[in-house]
C-alpha positions as CSV (number, residue, x, y, z in Angstrom):
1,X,167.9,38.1,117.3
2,X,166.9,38.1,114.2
3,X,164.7,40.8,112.2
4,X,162.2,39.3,109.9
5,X,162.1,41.2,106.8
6,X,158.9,39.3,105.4
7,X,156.7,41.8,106.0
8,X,158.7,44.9,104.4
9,X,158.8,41.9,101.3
10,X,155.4,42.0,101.5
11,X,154.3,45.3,101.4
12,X,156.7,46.3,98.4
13,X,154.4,44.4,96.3
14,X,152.6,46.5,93.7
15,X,149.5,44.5,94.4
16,X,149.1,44.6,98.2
17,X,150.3,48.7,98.0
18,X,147.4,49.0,95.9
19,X,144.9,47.0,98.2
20,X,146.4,48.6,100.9
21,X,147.6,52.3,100.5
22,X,145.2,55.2,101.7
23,X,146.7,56.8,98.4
24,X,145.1,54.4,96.0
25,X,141.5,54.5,97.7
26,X,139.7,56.6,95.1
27,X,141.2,54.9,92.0
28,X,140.0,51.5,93.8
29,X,136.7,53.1,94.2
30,X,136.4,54.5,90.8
31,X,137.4,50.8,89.7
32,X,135.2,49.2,91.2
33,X,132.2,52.0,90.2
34,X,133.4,51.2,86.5
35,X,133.4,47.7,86.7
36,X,130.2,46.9,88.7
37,X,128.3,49.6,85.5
38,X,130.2,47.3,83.2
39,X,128.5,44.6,84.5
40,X,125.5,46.5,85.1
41,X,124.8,47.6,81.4
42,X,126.7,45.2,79.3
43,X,123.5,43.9,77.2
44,X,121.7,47.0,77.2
45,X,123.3,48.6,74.1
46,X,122.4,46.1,71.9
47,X,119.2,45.4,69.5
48,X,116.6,43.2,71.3
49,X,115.2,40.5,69.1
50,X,111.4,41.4,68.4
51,X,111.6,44.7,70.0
52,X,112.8,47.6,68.4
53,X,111.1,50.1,70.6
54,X,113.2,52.6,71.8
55,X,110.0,52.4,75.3
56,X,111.5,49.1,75.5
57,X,115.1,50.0,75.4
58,X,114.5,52.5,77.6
59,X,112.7,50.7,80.3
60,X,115.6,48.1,80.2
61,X,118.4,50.8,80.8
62,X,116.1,52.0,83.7
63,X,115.5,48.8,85.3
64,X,119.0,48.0,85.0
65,X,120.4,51.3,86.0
66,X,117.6,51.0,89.6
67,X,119.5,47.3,90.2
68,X,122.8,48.4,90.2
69,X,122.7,51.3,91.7
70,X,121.1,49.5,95.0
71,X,123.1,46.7,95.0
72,X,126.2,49.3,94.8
73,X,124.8,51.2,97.8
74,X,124.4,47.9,99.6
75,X,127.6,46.3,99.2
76,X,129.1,50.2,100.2
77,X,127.4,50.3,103.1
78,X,128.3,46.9,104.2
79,X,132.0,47.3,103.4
80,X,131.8,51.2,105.0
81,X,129.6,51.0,107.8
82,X,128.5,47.2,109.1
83,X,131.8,45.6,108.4
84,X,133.7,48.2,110.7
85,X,130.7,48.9,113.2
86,X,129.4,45.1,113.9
87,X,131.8,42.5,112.0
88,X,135.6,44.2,114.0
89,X,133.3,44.5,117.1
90,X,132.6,40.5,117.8
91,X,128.8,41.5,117.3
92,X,128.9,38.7,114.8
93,X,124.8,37.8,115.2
94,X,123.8,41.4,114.5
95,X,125.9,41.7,111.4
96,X,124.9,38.1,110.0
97,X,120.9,39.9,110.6
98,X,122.0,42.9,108.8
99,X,123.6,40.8,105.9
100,X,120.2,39.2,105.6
101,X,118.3,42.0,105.6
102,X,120.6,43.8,103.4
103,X,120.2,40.5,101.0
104,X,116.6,40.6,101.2
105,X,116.1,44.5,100.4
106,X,118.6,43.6,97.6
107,X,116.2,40.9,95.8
108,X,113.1,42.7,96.4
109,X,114.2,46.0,94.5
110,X,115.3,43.6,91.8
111,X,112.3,41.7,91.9
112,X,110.0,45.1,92.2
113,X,112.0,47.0,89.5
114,X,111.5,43.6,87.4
115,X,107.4,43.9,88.0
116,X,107.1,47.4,87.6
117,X,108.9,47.9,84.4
């Protein structure tokens, strides 16, 4: 009998330790935190054609900071709490309606954040 060393392979890989190990968790969190601002604020800090308001400026960095803060909390409670509570359970219907309704909230703050300011 044989012993099937692919797996061992597998997890001496940089990549999948990193995806994997308990160790790396808060530098894959502070990653991702850092990349989803980046993405977040990456036209704020310049000049606005036929604005140069710093009310206007202002209100953008708000209404941007109010976005993707949300949709951070959403897609951190979906990957910390539905995922593991409904998705590894089989309660596959009541995850797909908290995916919607997590969706939903997600576009309305957008969409209210984008009214208000």
């Amino acid at each position: 009998m044989q012993k099937d060393n692919s797996s061992i392979i597998l997890f001496n890989n940089p990549l999948i330790r990193f995806i994997a190990d308990n160790k790396y968790r808060w530098l894959r969190h502070i990653l991702f935190i850092a990349f989803c601002l980046l993405l977040g604020f990456k036209g704020d800090f310049t000049v606005y054609p036929g604005s140069s308001s710093a009310e206007v400026h202002k209100a953008f960095i708000l209404a941007d900071a109010c976005t993707t803060f949300s949709i951070m909390a959403m897609i951190y409670l979906l990957l910390l709490v539905l995922i593991p509570r409904l998705l590894f359970r089989s309660r596959v219907f009541l995850f797909a309606i908290c995916f919607f309704i997590l969706i939903s909230v997600i576009y309305f703050i957008a969409w209210y954040v984008d009214l208000v300011l």
